[in-house]
C-alpha positions in Angstrom: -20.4 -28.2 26.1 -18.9 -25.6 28.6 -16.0 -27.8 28.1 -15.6 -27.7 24.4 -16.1 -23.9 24.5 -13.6 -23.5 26.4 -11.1 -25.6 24.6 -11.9 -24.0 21.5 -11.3 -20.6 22.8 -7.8 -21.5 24.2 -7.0 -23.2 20.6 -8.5 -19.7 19.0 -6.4 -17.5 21.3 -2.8 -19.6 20.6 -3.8 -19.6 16.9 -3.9 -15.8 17.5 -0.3 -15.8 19.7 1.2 -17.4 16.8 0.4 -15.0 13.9 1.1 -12.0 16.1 4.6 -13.8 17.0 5.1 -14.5 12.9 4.5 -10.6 12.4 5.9 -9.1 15.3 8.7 -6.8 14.5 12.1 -8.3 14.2 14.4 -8.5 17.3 17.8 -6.7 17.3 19.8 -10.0 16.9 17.4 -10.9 13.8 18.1 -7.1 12.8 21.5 -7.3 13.1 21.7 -10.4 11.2 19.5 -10.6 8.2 19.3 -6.4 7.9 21.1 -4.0 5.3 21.3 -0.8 7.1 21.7 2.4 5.7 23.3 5.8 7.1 20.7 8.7 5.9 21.1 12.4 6.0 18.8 15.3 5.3 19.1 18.7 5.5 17.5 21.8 5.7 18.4 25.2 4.5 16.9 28.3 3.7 17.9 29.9 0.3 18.2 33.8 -0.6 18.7 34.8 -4.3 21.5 36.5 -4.6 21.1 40.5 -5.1 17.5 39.7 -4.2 16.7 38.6 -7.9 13.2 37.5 -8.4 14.7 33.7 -10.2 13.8 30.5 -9.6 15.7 27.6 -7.3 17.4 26.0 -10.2 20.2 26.6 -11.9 21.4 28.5 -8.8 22.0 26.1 -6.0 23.4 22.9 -8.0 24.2 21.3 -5.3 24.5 17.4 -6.2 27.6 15.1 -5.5 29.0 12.9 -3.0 27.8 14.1 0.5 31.3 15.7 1.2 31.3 17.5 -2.1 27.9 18.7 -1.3 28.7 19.8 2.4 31.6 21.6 0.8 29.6 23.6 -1.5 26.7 24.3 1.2 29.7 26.0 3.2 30.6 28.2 0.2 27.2 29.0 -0.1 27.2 30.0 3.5 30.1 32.2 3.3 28.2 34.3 0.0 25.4 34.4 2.5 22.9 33.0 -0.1 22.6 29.5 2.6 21.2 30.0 6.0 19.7 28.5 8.5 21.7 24.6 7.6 20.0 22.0 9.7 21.4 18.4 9.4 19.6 15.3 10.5 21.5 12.0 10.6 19.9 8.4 11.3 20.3 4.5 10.9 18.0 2.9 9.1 17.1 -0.8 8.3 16.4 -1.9 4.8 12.5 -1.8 4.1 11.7 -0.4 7.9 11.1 2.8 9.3 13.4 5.3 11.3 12.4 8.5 13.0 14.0 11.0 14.6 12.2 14.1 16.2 13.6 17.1 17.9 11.7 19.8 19.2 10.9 22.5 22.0 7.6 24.4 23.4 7.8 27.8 22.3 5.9 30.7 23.2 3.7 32.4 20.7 1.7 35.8 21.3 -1.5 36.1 20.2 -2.1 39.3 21.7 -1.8 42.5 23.9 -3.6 44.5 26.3 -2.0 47.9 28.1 -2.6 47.7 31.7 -4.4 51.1 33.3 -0.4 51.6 34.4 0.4 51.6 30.7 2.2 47.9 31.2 1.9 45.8 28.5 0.5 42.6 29.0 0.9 39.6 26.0 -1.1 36.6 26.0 0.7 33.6 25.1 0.1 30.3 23.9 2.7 27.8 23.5 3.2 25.5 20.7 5.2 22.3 19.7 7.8 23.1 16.9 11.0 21.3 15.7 11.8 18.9 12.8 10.2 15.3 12.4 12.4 13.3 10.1 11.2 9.7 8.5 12.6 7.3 6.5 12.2 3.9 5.0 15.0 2.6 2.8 14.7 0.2 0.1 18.1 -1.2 -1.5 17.8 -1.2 -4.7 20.5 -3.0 -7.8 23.3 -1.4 -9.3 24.3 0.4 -6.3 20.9 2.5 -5.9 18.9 3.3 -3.0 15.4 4.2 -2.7 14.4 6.2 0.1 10.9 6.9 1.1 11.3 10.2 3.1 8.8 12.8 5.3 10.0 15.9 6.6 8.0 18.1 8.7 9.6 21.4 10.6 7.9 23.9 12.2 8.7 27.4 13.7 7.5 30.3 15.3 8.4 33.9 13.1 7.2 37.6 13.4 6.4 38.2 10.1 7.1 41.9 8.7 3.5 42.4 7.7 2.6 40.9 11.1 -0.8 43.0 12.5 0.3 45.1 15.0 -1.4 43.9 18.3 -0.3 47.5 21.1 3.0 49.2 21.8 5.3 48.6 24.7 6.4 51.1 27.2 9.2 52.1 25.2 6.8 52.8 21.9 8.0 49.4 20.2 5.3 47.7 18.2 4.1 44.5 19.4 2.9 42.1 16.2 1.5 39.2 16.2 3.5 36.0 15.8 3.0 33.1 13.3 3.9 29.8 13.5 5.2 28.2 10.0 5.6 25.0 8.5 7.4 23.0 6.0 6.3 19.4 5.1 8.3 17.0 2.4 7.0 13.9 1.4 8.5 12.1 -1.6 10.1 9.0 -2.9 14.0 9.9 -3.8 16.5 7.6 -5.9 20.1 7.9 -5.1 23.6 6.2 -5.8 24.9 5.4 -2.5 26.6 7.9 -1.2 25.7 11.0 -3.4 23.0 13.4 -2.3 20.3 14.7 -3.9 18.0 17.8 -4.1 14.7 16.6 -2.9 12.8 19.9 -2.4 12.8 23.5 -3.3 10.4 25.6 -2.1 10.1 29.4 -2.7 9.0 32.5 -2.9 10.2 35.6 -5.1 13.7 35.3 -4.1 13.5 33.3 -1.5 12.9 30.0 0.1 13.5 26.4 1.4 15.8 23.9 0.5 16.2 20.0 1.4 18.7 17.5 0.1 18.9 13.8 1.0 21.7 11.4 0.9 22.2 7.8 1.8 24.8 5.3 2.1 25.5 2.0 2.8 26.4 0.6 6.1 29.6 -1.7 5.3 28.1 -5.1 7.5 
């Protein structure tokens, strides 16, 4: 019986082997072979209204066009001052699988202030993780198209103006407390290859966050 059990378990386990290999994720050659890949940008900018006019995103920035035409018009847009901040993201992407690309730092963050019996000022700090995560799936689609599942999530650490004011320092200067923001995307976007698209537009009054997306194919 011990026998049998045995047997049956080794059959059971190479059962298992063989639907894990069937799933498994596909090698590079197999990739490389059989795969559509997909160049995909995004970027990230923040907007100001111009003359600090309380209207919304649209029809200021129309920013849509081929990625060049785009890129052109983001550096117009830089030189009025109403684009700042332009971070670009650029990755390779199978068709139908995931790519993600992450960059990011520890920054410090005070969270408050105490004024030594020497009248030193002495900030406690806590440090957080903050950058941009960028992920993609592609999905090739007819007539040209590309569907692009896409997350964005970027972080940051600001003094706002409003910020409590924790002490002073030696020199009188108010010490406020810091806050850490945050910006997450996460949408389905449709665009001809090689064109970009606006994919988000947050804002306030007159101000606020932008991100476009473009996507091409990869000529195999």
């Amino acid at each position: 019986m011990l026998r049998s059990l045995t047997l049956s378990l080794a059959i059971a386990l190479l059962s298992s082997a063989s639907l894990w290999a069937q799933i498994a994720t596909p090698s590079i050659d197999e990739l490389a072979n059989d795969h559509q890949f997909f160049e995909i940008e995004v970027t990230i900018a923040q907007w100001t209204s111009p003359g600090g006019e309380n209207r919304p995103i649209e029809p200021q920035l129309k920013l849509e066009g081929s990625r060049e035409e785009v890129a052109a018009q983001i550096t117009e847009l830089q030189k009025a001052g109403s684009i700042t901040n332009v971070h670009r993201v650029r990755l390779m992407a199978p068709d139908k699988l995931p790519a993600t690309v992450q960059v990011g730092m520890e920054q410090p963050l005070v969270t408050g202030s105490q004024v030594s019996p020497r009248g030193v000022s002495v900030n406690s700090i806590q440090y957080h993780s903050v950058g941009t995560v960028v992920r993609v799936v592609p999905r090739a689609l007819q007539e040209n198209r590309i569907a692009v599942d896409v997350e964005v999530s970027k972080s940051g650490i600001t003094t706002p103006e409003n910020a409590p004011v924790l002490s002073g320092n030696e020199s009188g200067r108010a010490i406020k407390a810091d806050a850490k923001s945050n910006l997450t995307v996460r949408t389905i976007a449709c665009v001809v290859s090689g064109q970009t698209v606006l994919v988000s537009g947050s804002h306030q009054p007159n101000e606020g966050e932008i991100v476009l997306l473009s996507a091409r194919e990869v000529p195999r």
